[in-house]
C-alpha positions in Angstrom: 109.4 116.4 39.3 108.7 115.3 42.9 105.8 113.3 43.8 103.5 114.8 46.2 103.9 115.0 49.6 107.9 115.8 49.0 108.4 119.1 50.6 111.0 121.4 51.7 110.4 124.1 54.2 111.4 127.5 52.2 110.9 130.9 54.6 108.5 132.8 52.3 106.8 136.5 53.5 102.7 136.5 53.3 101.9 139.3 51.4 99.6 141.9 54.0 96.3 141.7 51.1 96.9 137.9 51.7 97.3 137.8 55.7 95.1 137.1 58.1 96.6 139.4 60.2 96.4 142.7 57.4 100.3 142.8 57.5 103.6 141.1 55.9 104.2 138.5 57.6 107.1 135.9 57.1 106.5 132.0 57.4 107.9 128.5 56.6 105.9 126.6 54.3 106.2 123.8 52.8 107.2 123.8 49.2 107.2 121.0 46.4 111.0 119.7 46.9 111.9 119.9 43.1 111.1 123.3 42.6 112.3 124.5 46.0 115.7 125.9 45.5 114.0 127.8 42.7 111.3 129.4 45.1 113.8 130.5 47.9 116.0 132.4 45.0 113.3 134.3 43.7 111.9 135.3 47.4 115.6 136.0 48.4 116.1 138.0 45.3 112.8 140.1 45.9 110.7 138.5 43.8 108.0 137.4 46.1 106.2 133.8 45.6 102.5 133.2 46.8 101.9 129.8 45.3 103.6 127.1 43.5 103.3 123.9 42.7 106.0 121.4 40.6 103.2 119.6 38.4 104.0 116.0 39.6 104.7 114.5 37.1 101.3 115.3 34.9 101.1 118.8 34.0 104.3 121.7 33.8 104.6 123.3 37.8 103.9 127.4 38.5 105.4 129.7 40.2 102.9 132.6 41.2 104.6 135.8 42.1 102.9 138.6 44.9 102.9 140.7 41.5 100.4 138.8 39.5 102.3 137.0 37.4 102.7 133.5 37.2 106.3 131.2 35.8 105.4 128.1 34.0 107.7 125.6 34.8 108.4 122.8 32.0 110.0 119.5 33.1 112.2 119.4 30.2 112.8 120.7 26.8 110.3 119.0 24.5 107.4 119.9 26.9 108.8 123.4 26.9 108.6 124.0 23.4 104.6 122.1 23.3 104.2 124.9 25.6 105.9 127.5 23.3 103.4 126.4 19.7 100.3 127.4 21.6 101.3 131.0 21.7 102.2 133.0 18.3 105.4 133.9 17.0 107.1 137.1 18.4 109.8 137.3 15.9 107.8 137.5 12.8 106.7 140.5 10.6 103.4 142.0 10.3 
């Protein structure tokens, strides 16, 4: 993860609900350089991104798409899977 303050401008569209001006609008902004390359793929693919941030080093980053939901991002594997045991199981029996 980046520290703070490491950014890379990523062309991102402003949702019209979250405009000032009441329609899409497209803007550079600044984005957490680690997780950069992964914001501009899911904008380019269609997925559109209104927040993120990488974590910094003390907490796993986000990713919050125009649709509501939101992509945890885990620095590496071990923190992925502390992530993982504080949800259930989806592969067990009832």
């Amino acid at each position: 993860m980046c520290e703070w303050g490491q950014v890379e401008l990523v062309e991102v569209t402003i949702p019209a609900r979250l405009s000032s001006t009441g329609k899409d609008k497209i803007k550079k902004v600044g984005i957490d350089r680690c997780i950069a390359p992964i914001v501009r793929a899911l904008n380019i693919a269609g997925a559109a991104t209104i927040a993120s941030c990488c974590g910094h080093g003390k907490r796993p980053g986000n990713i919050v798409l125009a649709d509501g939901r939101e992509l945890i991002i885990a620095p590496d594997y071990d923190t992925a899977r502390k992530v993982d045991k504080a949800f259930p199981p989806i592969n067990k029996s009832k």
